[in-house]
Steps between C-alpha positions, in 0.01 A plus 500: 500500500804720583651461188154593291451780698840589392497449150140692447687778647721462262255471242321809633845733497572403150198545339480907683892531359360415168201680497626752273620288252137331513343850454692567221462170315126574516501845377727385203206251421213734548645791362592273199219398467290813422777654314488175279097533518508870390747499235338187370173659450695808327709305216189223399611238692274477836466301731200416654526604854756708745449124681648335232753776420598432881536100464711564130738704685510267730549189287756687326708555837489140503618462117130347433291739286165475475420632161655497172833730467376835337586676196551873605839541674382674782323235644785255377708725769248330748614143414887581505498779795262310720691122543802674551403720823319195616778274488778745624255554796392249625871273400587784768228479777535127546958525484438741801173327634667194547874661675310624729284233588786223507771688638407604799860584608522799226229684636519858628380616876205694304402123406580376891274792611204424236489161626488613878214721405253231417559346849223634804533359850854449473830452721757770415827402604817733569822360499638206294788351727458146668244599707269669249549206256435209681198673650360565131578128416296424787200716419475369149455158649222650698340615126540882656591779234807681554680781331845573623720841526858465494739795423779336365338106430755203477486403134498145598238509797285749244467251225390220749263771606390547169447121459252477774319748346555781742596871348770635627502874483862664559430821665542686872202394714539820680397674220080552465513430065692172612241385719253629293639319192483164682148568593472590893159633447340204388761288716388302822852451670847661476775299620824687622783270451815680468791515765461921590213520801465905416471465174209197534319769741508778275399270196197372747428832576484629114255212420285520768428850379419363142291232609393517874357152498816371440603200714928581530721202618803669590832282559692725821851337610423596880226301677470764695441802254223220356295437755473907509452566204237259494311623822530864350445409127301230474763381228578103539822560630744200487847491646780384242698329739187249528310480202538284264380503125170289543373680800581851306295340201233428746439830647521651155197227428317573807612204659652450844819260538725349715862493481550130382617253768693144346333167615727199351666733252140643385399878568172574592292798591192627653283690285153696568307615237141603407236348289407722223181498364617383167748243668513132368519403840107670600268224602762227515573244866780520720599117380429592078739803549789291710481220230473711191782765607730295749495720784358428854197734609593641841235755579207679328358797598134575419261721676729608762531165630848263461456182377843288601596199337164512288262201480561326147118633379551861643443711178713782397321814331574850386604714809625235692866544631774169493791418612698183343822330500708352182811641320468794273454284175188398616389813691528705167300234330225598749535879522466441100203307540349790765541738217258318302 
């Protein structure tokens, strides 16, 4: 589903870059076509309709003429003059058509920046070291969007980017056409990955203003300075000394998670999350969601009232609040499924 999303995107992007060229290939056929329809009436050799002026012009773009080649020389100009600007545009149109839309790697940060403005109730992420990219590997697996600003991207980590279909838009966050550019006003959550705490604040600060809905996850290096900023903010401050890349995916997903702990060389984490109304899981049992997603149910919270180690037929439903165990494959299988 990812990848179709992607590629109508795509699709999308190149068909507005060539709408010119579209345009113009119509005018040349309807303006063709009543100068062939008027001058045809003129020197004795009508047509008989602008309609069928129209489809001969078009036919002869095509090198297929639908009536007999005429006698005066103007309209002989037609059948020569015609195939030629056909041909020449539209041998042109699909040579650029298709380097754009197979070679991904050649296109500009106008084309990273169209692509980013067809997303809506998207991640924005800032910063594109270790941190930043593991955390957007981990988001894709949870089937969020993401749009990333780097200032100076990695060529190496931006083309894996790239291949996981996530634009990457080189620009200075701190800078309101940036953020604007990767689409903070339609945006749900902006993550704040790089390694310089003031510069994360005043970035938070600048989007908030653009978008005051705007959940921030903000990465701080004192745990400390987080836990105030959070109190003061309400930003989901997280310490860098601590985190780790899945539980800065997580809060960017609206998902709450444990630091891992290792069992017999296997990491696993507690994760609470709510139903959404849309969620795959909505209207499923305790037992069908520890089978079919391989994690073990520890509480759900419905109605204000905590349901531990829930009965195998307790139902799950949209507003209810759960907390599992498993290891972070699994976990993003079932924040994906929560997104519907």
């Amino acid at each position: 589903m990812k990848k179709i999303r992607a590629a109508w995107r795509d699709s999308l992007i190149l068909l507005r870059e060539f709408s010119w060229p579209l345009i113009l290939f119509f005018l040349v056929v309807l303006g063709g076509g009543i100068l062939y329809f008027k001058f045809s009436q003129q020197l004795g050799e009508p047509v008989d309709s602008l309609a069928e002026a129209i489809y001969l012009v078009l036919g002869l773009m095509f090198l297929q003429p639908t009536v007999d080649f005429p006698h005066d020389w103007h309209l002989q100009i037609f059948f020569f003059a015609i195939p030629l600007l056909g041909i020449t545009a539209i041998a042109q149109g699909v040579v650029e058509f298709s380097a754009l839309f197979f070679d991904r790697r050649q296109r500009s940060k106008e084309w990273e920046m169209a692509v980013a403005s067809t997303f809506n109730q998207h991640i924005i992420l800032v910063g594109l070291g270790h941190l930043g990219f593991q955390a957007v590997k981990n988001l894709i697996a949870m089937d969020q969007d993401v749009v990333i600003i780097e200032l100076d991207p990695d060529a190496e980590l931006f083309s894996e980017v790239q291949a996981l279909g996530a634009p990457v838009i080189a620009g200075d966050a701190n800078k309101n056409t940036t953020l604007i550019q990767a689409g903070i006003q339609k945006a749900k959550t902006l993550v704040l990955a790089t390694q310089n705490d003031q510069l994360n604040m005043q970035i938070a600060i600048k989007a908030k203003a653009l978008n005051p809905d705007l959940e921030i996850v903000i990465r701080i290096f004192d745990q400390q300075f987080a836990s105030a900023i959070q109190s003061q903010f309400n930003f989901t401050a997280l310490s860098s000394s601590v985190i780790s890349a899945p539980q800065f995916a997580g809060a960017a997903a609206g998902l709450e998670l444990t630091r891992p702990i290792t069992m017999e060389g296997e990491s696993y984490s507690l994760a609470k999350m709510q139903i959404k109304p849309a969620s795959k899981l909505n209207g499923i049992t305790a037992e069908e969601l520890e089978q079919k997603y391989d994690v073990s149910l520890v509480v759900i919270h419905h109605n204000g009232e905590a349901e531990s180690h829930p009965h195998p037929d307790s139902r799950i439903t949209a507003g209810d609040t759960i907390i599992v165990l498993s290891v972070p494959d699994q976990i993003k299988g079932l924040v994906k499924a929560n997104n519907g």
